[in-house]
Wavefront OBJ file of the C-alpha trace (Angstrom):
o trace
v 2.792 -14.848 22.495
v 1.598 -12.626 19.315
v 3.503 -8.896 19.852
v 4.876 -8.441 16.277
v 3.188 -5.927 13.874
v 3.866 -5.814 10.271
v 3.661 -3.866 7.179
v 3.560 -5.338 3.901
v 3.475 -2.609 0.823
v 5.869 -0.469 -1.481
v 8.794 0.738 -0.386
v 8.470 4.309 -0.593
v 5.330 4.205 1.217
v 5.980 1.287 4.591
v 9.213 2.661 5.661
v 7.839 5.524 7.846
v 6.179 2.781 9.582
v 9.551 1.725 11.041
v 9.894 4.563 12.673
v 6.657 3.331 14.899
v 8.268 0.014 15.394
v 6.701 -1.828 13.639
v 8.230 -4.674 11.137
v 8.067 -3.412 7.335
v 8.327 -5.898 4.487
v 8.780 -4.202 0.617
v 7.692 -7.386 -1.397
v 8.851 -6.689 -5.296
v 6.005 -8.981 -6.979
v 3.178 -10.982 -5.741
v 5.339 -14.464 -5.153
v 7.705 -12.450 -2.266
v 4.557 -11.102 -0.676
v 3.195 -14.632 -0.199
v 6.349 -15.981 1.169
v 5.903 -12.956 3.284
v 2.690 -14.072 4.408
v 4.059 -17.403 4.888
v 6.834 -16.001 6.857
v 4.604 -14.104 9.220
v 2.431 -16.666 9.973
v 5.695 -18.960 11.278
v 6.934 -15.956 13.193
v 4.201 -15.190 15.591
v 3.216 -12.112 14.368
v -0.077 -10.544 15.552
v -1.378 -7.870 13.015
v -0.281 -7.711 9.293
v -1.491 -4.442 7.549
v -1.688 -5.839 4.202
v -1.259 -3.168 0.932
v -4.102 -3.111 -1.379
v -2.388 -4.253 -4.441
v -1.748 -7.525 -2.770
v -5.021 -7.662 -1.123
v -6.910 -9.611 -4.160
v -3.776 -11.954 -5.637
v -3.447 -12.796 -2.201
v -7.358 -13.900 -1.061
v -6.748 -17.372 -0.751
v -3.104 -17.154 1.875
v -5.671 -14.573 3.448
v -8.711 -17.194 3.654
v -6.200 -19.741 4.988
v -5.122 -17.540 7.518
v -8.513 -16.693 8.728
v -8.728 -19.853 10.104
v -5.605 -18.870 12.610
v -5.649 -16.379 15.297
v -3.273 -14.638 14.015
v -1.868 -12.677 12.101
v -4.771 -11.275 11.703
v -4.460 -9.538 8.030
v -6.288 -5.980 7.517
v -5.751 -4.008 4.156
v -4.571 -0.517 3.789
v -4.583 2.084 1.018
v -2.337 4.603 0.645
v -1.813 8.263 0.318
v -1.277 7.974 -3.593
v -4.847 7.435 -4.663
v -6.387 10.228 -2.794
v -3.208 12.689 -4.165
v -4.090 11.273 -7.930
v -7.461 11.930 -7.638
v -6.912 15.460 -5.846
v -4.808 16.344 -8.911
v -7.211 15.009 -11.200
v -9.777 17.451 -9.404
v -7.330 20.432 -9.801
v -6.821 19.559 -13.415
v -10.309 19.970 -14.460
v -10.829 22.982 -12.456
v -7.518 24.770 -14.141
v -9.604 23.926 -17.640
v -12.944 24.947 -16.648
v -11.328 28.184 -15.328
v -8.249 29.161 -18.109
v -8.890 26.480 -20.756
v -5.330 25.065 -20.456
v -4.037 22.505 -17.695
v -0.863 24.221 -17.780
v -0.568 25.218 -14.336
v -1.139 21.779 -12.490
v 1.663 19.669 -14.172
v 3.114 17.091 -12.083
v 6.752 16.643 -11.067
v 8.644 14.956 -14.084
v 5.248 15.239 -16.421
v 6.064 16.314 -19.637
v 6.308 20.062 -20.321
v 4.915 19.842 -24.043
v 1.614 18.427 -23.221
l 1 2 3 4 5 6 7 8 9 10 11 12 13 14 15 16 17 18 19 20 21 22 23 24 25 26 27 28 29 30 31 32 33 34 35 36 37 38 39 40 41 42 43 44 45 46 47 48 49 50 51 52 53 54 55 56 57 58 59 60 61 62 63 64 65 66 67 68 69 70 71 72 73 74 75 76 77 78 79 80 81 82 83 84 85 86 87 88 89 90 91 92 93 94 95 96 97 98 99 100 101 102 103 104 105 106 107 108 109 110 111 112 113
């Protein structure tokens, strides 16, 4: 029987997902994440939420599985993006406003900029 959910992504951003019970996988290139893939496919796993940066290096494991019932693969994006682009936002509303950037700097961005 499929009961087994999984995670595949970074690190710093799966391991909260542990916490939910749910099976977490950090790949550190694209050749773990396949044998990931591989892995969950032998293991009976029903749902594998699939990070985007693996999503296209990936498509043909993904096709193959598609022809499975499971694990059915679904992508996910993360936080990151959405805080990049908010701070992007801030950035060029600090330089319409004071002419500097100066007060949105990023932790460990470099002060002389």
């Amino acid at each position: 029987m499929f009961e087994k959910v999984a995670v595949v992504g970074d690190s710093d951003l799966v391991f909260a997902f542990k916490s939910l019970g749910l099976e977490v996988f950090s790949p550190k290139n694209i050749d773990e994440a396949r044998k990931t893939l591989e892995a969950l496919d032998k293991e009976n796993f029903a749902l594998c939420f699939l990070h985007q940066d693996f999503l296209k290096p990936l498509e043909e494991e993904r096709k193959a599985l598609r022809k499975k019932l499971c694990p059915v693969v679904i992508g996910f994006k993360d936080y990151r993006d959405v805080t990049d682009h908010l701070g992007n936002i801030m950035r060029e509303m600090a330089i319409k406003a004071t002419g500097s950037d100066s007060l949105v700097k990023r932790k460990g961005q470099d002060e002389r900029r």
